[in-house]
N, C-alpha and C positions, 0 to 999 in steps of 0.2 A: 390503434390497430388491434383485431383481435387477435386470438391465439393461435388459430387454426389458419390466417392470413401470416400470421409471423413463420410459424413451424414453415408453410408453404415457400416464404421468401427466404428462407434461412437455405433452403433444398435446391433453390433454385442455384444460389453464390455457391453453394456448395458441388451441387455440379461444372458451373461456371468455369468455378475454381480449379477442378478434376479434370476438365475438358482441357482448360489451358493449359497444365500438366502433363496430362497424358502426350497431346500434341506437338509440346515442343520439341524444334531439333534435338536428336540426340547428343551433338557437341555440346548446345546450349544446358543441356540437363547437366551432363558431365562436365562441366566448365563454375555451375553451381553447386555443385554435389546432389548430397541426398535431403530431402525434405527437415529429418532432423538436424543434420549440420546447418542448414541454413537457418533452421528453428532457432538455435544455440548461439549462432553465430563466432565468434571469436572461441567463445566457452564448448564447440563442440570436440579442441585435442583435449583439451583435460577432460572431458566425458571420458572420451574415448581412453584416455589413460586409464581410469579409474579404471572401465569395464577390463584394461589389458593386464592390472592387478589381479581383478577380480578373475578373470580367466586363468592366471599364472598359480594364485590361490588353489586352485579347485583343480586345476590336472595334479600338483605337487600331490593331491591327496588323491586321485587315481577318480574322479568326480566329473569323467570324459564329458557325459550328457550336462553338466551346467557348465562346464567349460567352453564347450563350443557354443554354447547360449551368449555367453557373455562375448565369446571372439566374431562370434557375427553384429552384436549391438556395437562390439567397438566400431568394425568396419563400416556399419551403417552411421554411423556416428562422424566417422573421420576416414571416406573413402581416397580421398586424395591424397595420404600421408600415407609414405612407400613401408615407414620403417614398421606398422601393424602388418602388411602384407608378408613383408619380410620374417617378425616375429611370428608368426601363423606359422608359413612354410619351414621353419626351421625348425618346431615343433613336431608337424607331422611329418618331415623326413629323417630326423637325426635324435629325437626325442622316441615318437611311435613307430616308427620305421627301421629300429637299432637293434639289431641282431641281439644284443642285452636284454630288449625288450621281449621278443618275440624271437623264437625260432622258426615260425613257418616264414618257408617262401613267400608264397600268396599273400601273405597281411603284411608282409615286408615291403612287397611290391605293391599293392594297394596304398601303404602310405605315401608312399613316395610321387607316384602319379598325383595322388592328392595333394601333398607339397609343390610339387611342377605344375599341376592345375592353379593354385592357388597364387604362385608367383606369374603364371601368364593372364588371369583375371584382375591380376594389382599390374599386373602392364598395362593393360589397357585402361583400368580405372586412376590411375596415381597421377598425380599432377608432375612428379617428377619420376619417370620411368627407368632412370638409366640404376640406380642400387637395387633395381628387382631384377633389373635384367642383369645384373653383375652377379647378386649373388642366386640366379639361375645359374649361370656359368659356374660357377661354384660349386652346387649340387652337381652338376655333371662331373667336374673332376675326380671328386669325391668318389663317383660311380666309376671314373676311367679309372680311379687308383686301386680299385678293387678285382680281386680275382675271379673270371669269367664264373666260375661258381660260385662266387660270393655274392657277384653284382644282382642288387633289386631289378634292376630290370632286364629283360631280355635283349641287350644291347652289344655290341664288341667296344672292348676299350677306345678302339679308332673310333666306332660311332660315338660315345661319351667324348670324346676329344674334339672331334667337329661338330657337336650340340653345344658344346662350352664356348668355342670361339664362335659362333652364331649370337649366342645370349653374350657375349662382350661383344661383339661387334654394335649390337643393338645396343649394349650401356655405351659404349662409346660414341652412337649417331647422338645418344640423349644428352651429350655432355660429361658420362664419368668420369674422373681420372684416374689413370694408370688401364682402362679397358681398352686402349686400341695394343698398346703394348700386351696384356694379358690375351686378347688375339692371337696375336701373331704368334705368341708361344704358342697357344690351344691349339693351333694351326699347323705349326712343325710338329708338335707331338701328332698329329693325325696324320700327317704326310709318315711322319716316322713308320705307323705303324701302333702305336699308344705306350 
């Protein structure tokens, strides 16, 4: 076969391939992960580990922009494992997000959104959702325990208290334990008042 029929049949699989790809249901994507993890197979949580070194490495030394380089390969790596989504959002809310870190309001609250974004994008991508949605609930506490001038976001305690028992409500549909209980506390403290 020549070279310019090979290149031609190589383009063709190659779309093939993309077609079927692009195409399939979204469960079915997300029920296999990502192209790399499937790549890797078994071998893509220790990728993924590696790059969650290598990201942990590089924020310690304030090296933001290779950090988030490396936290996005891990997740592409290994999107179904709760506990990267988890390590991500606890970074950008309690890490970059810390009044230690930053005194402005604004970047205070920008991370945090960013943290809460990132724990309801590993909701929906994790194979096991109920420890994202738990330790969402979590961040919210965190918020309701803080003084209405403190708090990152523009929220009332009572609202941090009913967003908390919402995210355990949801780890507890997923199977958590101890979230239907961590509820129903969220839940008085919001009836309370916060």
């Amino acid at each position: 076969m020549k070279l310019g029929a090979r290149i031609a049949l190589l383009g063709l699989a190659a779309l093939t391939a993309w077609g079927t790809i692009a195409s399939a249901p979204a469960e079915r994507k997300a029920a296999r992960g990502t192209f790399a993890s499937r790549l890797l197979g078994p071998f893509a949580p220790l990728a993924a580990a590696i790059e969650w070194s290598r990201f942990d490495a590089a924020a310690r030394v304030g090296d933001d922009g290779r950090a988030w380089k490396h936290a996005d390969r891990a997740l592409m790596l290994a999107p179904e494992e709760s506990d990267g989504w988890t390590f991500l959002a606890h970074h950008a809310v309690y890490d970059r997000g810390s009044p230690r870190r930053t005194a402005d309001p604004a970047e205070r609250r920008r991370w945090v959104e960013i943290g809460l974004a990132i724990l309801a994008r590993g909701e929906r991508e994790a194979r096991d959702p109920g420890p994202i949605a738990f330790k969402t609930g979590v961040v919210y506490i965190s918020l309701a325990n803080q003084g209405d001038g403190e708090r990152a976001l523009s929220i009332t305690g009572r609202e941090a208290w009913s967003l908390a028992a919402d995210a355990f409500e949801r780890a507890a549909d997923a199977g958590e334990p101890v979230a239907a209980e961590a509820a129903e506390l969220a839940r008085a403290e919001a009836r309370s008042g916060g």
